[in-house]
C-alpha positions in Angstrom: 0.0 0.0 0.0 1.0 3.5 -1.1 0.0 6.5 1.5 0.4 10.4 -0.1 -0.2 13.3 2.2 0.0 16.7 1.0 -1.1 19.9 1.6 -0.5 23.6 0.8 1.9 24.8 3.0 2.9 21.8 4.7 5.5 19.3 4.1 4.5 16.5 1.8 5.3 12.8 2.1 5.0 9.3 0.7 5.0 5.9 2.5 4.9 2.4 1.6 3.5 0.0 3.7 3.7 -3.7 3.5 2.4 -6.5 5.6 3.8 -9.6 6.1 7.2 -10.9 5.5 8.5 -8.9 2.9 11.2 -9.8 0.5 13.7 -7.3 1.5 15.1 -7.1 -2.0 11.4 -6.1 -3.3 11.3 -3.5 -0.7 14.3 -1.7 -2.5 13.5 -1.8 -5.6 10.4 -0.5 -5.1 12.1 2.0 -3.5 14.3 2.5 -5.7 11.4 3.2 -8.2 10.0 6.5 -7.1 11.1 9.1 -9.5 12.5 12.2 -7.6 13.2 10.2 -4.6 17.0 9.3 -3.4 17.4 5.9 -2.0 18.7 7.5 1.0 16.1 9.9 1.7 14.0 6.8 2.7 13.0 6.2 6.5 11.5 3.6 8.4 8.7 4.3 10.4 8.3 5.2 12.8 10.5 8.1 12.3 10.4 11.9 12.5 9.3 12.1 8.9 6.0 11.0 9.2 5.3 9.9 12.5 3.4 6.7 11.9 3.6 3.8 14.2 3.5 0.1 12.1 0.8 -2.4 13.4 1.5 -6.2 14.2 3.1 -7.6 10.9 3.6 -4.1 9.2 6.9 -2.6 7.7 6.4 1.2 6.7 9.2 3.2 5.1 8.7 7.1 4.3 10.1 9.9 2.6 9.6 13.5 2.0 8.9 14.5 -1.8 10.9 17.5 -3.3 8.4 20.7 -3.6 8.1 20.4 -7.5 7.1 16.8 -7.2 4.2 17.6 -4.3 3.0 20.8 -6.0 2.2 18.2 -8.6 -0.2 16.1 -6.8 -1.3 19.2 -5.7 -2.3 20.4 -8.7 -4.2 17.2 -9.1 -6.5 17.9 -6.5 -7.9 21.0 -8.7 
């Protein structure tokens, strides 16, 4: 699962959740996927970036998106 907050004025952030036993070399490259984003700007959770907690069974990992890339989603909201 994919989780995008945004909103004017406020820092903007993705995070990827997964449940279960993930494959660890899944994980990355689908980190490693997100345009914009640099493998090392990812976090696990929980984490000052977005301040979730995982449930039982839950890996989270989150990052904060460069201004251009959340004025985008932004704009998709319009």
């Amino acid at each position: 699962m994919a989780l995008v907050r945004a909103a004017n004025g406020h820092a903007a952030y993705l995070a990827i959740v997964a449940e279960g036993v993930p494959d660890p070399q899944i994980i990355a490259l689908l980190l490693d996927c997100v345009p914009g984003i640099d493998r090392d700007d990812w976090q696990p959770e929980p984490s000052s970036v977005a301040g979730m907690n995982p449930g039982p069974g839950e890996v989270i990992w989150s990052t904060l998106f460069p201004s251009e890339v959340a004025n985008a989603i932004l704009d998709l909201d319009d």
